[in-house]
Short mmCIF file of the C-alpha atoms (twelve columns), coordinates in Angstrom:
data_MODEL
# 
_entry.id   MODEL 
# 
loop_
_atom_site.group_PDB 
_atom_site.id 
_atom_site.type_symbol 
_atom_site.label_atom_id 
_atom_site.label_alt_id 
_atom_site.label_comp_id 
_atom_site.label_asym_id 
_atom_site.label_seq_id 
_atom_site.Cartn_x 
_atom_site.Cartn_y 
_atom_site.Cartn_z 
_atom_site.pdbx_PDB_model_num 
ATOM 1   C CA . UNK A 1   0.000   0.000   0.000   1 
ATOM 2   C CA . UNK A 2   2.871   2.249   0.083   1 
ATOM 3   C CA . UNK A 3   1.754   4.297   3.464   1 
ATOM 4   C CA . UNK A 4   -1.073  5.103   1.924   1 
ATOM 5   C CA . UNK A 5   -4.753  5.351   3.750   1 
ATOM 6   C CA . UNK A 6   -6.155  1.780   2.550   1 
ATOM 7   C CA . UNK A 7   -4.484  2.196   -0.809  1 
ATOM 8   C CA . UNK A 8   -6.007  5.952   -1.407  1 
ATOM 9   C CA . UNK A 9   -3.758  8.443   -0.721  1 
ATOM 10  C CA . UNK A 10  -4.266  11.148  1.546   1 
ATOM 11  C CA . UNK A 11  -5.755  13.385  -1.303  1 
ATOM 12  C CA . UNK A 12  -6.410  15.903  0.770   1 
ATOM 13  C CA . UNK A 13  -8.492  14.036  3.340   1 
ATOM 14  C CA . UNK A 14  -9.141  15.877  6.697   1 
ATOM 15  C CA . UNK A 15  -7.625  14.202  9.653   1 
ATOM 16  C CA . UNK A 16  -10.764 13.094  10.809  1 
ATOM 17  C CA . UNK A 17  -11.943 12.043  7.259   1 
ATOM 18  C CA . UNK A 18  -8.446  9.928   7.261   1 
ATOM 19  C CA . UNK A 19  -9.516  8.484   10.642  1 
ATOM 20  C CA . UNK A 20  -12.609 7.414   9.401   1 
ATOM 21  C CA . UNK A 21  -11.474 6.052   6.117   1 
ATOM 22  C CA . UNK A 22  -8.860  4.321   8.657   1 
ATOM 23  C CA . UNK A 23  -11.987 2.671   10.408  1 
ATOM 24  C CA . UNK A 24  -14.492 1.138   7.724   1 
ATOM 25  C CA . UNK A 25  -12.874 1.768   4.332   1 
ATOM 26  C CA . UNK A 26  -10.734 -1.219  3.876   1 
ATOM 27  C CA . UNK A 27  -10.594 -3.058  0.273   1 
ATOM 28  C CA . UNK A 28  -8.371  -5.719  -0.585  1 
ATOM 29  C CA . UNK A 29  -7.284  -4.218  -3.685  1 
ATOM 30  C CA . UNK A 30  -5.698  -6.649  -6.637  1 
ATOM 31  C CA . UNK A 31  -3.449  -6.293  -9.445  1 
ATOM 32  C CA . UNK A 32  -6.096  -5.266  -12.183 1 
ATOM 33  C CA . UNK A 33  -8.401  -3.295  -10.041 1 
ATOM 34  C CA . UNK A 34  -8.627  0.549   -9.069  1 
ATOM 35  C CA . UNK A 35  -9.889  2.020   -5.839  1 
ATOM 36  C CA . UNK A 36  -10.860 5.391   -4.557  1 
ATOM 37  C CA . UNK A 37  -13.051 7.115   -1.927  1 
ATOM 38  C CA . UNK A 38  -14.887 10.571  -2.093  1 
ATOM 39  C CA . UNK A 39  -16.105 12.480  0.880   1 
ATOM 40  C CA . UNK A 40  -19.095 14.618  0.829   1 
ATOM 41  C CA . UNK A 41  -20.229 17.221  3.607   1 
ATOM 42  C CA . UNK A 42  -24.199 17.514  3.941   1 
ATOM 43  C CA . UNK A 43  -26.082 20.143  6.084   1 
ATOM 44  C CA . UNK A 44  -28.691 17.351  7.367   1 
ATOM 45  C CA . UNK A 45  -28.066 15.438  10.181  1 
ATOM 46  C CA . UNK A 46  -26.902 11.132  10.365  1 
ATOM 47  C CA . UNK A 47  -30.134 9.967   11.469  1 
ATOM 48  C CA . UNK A 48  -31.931 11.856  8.365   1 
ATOM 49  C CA . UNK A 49  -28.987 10.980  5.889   1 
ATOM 50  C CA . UNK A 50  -29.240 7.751   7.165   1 
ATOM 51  C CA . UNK A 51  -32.560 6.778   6.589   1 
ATOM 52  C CA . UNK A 52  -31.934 7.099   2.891   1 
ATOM 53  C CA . UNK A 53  -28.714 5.261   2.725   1 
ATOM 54  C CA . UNK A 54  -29.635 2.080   4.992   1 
ATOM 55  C CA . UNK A 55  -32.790 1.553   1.985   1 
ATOM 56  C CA . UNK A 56  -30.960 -1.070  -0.042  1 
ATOM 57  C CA . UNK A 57  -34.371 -1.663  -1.293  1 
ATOM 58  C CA . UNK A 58  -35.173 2.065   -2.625  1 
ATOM 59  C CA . UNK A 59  -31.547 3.210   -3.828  1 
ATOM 60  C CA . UNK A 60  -33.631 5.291   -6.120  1 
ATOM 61  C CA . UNK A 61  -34.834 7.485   -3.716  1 
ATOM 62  C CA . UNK A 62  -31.611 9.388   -4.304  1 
ATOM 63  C CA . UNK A 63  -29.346 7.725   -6.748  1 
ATOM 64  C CA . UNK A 64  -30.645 9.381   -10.009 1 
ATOM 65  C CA . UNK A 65  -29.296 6.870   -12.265 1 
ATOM 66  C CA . UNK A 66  -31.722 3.741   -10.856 1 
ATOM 67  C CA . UNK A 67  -34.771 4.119   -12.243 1 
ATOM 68  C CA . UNK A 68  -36.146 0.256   -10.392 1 
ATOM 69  C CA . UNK A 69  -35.382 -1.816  -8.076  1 
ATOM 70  C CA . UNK A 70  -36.327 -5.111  -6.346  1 
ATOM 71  C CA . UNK A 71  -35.469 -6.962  -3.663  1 
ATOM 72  C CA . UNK A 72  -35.928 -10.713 -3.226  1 
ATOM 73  C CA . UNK A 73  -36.272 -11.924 0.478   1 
ATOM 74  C CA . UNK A 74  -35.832 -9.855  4.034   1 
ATOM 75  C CA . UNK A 75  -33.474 -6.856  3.953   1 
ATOM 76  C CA . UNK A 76  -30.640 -8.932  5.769   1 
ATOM 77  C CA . UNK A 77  -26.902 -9.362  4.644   1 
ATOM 78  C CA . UNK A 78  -27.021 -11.228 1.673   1 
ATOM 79  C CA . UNK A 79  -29.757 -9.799  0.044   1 
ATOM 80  C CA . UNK A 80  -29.830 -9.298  -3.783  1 
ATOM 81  C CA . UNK A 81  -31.644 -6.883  -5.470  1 
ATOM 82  C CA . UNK A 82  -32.175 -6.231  -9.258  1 
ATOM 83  C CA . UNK A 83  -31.733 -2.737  -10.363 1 
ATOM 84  C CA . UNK A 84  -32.692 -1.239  -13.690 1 
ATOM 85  C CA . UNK A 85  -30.459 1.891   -14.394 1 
ATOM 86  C CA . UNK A 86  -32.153 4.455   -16.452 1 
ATOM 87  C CA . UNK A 87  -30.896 4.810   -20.614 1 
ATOM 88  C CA . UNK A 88  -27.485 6.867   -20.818 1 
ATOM 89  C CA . UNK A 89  -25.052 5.023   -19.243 1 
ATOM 90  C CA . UNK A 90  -23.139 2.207   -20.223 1 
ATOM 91  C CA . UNK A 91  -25.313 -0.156  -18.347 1 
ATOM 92  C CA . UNK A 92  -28.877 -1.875  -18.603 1 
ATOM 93  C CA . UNK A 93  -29.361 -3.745  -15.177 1 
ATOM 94  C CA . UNK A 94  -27.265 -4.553  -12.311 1 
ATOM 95  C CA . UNK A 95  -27.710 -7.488  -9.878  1 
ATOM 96  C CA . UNK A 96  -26.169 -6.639  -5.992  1 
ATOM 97  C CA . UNK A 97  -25.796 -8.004  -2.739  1 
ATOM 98  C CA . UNK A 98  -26.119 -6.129  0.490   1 
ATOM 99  C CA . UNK A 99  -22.662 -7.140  2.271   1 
ATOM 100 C CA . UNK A 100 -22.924 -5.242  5.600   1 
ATOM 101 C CA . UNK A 101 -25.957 -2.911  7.143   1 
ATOM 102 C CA . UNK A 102 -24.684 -1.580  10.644  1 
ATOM 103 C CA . UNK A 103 -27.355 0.812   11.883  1 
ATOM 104 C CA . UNK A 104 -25.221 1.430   15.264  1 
ATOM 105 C CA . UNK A 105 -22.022 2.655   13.132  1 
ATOM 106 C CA . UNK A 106 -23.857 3.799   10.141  1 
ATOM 107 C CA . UNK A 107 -22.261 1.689   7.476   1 
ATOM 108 C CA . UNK A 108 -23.362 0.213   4.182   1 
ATOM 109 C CA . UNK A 109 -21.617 -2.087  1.820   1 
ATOM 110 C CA . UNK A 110 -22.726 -3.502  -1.138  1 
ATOM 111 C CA . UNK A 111 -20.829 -6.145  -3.660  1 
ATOM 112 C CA . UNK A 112 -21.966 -6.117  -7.273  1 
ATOM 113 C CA . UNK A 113 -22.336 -9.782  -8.305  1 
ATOM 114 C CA . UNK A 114 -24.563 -9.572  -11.907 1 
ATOM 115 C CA . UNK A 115 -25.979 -7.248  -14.548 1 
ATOM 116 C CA . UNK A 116 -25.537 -5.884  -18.074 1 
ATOM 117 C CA . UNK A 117 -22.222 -3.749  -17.087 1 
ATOM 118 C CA . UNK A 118 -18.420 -3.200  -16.984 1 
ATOM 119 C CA . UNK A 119 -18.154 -2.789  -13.526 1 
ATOM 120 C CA . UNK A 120 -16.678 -6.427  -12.979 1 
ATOM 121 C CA . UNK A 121 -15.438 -7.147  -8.906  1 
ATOM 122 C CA . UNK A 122 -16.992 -3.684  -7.705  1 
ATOM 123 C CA . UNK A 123 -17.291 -3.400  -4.241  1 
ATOM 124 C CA . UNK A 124 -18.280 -0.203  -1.929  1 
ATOM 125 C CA . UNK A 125 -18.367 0.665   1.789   1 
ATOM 126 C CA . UNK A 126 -20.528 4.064   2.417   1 
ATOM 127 C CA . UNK A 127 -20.197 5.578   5.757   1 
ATOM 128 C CA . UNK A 128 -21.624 8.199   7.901   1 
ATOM 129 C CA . UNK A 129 -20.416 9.995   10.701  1 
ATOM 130 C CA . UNK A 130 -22.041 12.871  12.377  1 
ATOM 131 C CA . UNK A 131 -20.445 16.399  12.703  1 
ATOM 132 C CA . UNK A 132 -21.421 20.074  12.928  1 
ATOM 133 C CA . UNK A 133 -21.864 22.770  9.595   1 
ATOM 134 C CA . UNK A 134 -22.730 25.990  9.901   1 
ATOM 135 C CA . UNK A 135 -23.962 25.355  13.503  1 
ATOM 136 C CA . UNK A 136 -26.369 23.004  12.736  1 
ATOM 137 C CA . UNK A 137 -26.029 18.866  12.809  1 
ATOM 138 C CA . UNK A 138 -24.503 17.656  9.773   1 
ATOM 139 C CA . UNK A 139 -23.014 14.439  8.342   1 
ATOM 140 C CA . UNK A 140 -19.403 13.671  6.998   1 
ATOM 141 C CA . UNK A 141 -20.472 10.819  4.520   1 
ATOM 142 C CA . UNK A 142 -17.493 8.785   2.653   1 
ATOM 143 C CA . UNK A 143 -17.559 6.265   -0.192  1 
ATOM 144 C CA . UNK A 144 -15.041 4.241   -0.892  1 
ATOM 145 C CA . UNK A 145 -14.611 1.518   -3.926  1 
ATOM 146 C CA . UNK A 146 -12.420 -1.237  -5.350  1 
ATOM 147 C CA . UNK A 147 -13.393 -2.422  -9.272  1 
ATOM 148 C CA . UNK A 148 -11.290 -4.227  -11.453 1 
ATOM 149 C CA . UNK A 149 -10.350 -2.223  -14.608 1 
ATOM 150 C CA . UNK A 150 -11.639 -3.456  -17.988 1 
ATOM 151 C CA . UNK A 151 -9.914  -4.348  -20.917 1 
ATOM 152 C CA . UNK A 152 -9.158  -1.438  -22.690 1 
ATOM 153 C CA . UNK A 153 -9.227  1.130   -20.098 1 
ATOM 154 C CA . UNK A 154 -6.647  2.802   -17.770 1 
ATOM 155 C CA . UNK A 155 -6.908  2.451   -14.314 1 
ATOM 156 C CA . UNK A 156 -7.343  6.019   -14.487 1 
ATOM 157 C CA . UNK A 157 -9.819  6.100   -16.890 1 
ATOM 158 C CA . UNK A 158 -11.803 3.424   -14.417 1 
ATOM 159 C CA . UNK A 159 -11.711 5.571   -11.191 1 
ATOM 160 C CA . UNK A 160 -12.724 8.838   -13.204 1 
ATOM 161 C CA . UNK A 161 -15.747 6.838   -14.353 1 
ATOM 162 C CA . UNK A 162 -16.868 5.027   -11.852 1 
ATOM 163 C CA . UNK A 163 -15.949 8.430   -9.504  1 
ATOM 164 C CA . UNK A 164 -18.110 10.690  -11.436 1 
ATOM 165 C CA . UNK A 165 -20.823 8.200   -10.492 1 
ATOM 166 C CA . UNK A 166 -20.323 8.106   -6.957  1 
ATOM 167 C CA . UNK A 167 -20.148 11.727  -7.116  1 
ATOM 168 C CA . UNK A 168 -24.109 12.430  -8.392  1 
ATOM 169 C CA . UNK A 169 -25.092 9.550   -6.310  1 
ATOM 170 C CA . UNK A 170 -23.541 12.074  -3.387  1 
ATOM 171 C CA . UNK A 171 -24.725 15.226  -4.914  1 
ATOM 172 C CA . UNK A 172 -28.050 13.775  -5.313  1 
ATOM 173 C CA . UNK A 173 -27.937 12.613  -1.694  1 
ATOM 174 C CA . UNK A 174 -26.957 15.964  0.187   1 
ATOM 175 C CA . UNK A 175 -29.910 17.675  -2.539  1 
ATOM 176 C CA . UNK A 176 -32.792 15.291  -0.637  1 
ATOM 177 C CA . UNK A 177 -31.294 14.875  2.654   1 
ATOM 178 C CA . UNK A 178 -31.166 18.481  2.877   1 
ATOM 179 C CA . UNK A 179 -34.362 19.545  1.618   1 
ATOM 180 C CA . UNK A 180 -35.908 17.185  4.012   1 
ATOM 181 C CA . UNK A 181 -33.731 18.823  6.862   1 
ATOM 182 C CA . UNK A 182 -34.921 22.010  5.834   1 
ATOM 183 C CA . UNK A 183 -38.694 20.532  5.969   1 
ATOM 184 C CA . UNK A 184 -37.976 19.250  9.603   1 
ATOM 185 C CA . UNK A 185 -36.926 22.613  10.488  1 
ATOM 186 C CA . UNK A 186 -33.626 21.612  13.165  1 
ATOM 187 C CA . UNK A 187 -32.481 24.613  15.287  1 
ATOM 188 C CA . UNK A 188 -29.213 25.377  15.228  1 
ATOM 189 C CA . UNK A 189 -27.498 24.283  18.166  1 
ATOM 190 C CA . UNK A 190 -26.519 27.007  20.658  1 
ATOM 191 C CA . UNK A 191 -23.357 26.935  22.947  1 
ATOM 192 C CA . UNK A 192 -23.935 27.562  26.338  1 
ATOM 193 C CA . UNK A 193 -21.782 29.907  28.247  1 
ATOM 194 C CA . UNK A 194 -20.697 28.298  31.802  1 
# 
């Protein structure tokens, strides 16, 4: 790993954005595969953020690029669900299973196992971890990846790609969590002198 965080670098990474990637984000990462992780800052606090990211059965609810999904079974680890991703990407249908759903430490993995795609091996760990913007309960969430790099393309080319994803899926994320954080109205917290 050549002292880097997990195999990513410290890319900038906050020290308490390199603690948690410390923590949850580990990937065994092999010879043919690329890995990154991408930290977004949302003004809405974990328990709201939360509640959209633990839904392994309703990823569309903020992942703009699903436009189905089903799940087979109980929510539990091991779960598969089908997903239909809408026309304009490289990709038809993608079959995943839930790896690990930790509502205590707020993390969510997910393996990629089927589907009409390049993303061959991909594997992700999204966290959440609670801290303060602008006065107000936010959430620090990070998303790390491993995928192995298709014939053809650079590993480069790979993490831009699959990055760019991650990033709308986060965009898209922060845009509902925080309009429904704005619904619920929080007040900012105060500190107390003495």
């Amino acid at each position: 790993m050549n002292g880097n965080i997990n195999g990513f670098g410290h890319r900038g990474f906050s020290s308490l954005e390199l603690e948690c990637i410390r923590r949850h984000h580990t990937h065994d990462i092999g010879e043919n595969q690329c890995s990154s992780a991408l930290v977004k800052h949302i003004k809405a606090p974990v328990p709201l953020v939360w509640s959209l990211v633990r839904r392994f059965d309703q990823p569309q609810k903020y992942k703009p690029f699903v436009s189905r999904c089903v799940v087979k079974g109980n929510l539990e680890i091991g779960s598969l669900r089908e997903v239909d991703v809408k026309s304009g990407l490289p990709a038809t249908t993608s079959t995943e299973r839930l790896e690990l759903l930790d509502d205590n430490e707020h993390v969510l993995s997910i393996r990629i196992i089927g589907g009409d795609h390049r993303l061959r091996n991909y594997s992700s760990i999204m966290s959440l971890h609670p801290e303060i913007i602008e006065g107000r309960p936010g959430t620090l969430v990070i998303e790390s990846f491993v995928v192995d790099v298709p014939e053809g393309n650079t590993k480069d080319e790979t993490c831009y790609f699959v990055e760019a994803l991650i990033k709308c899926n986060l965009k898209s994320l922060a845009d509902v969590s925080e309009g429904l954080a704005v619904q619920d109205r929080t007040e900012p917290i105060r500190c107390r002198n003495g």
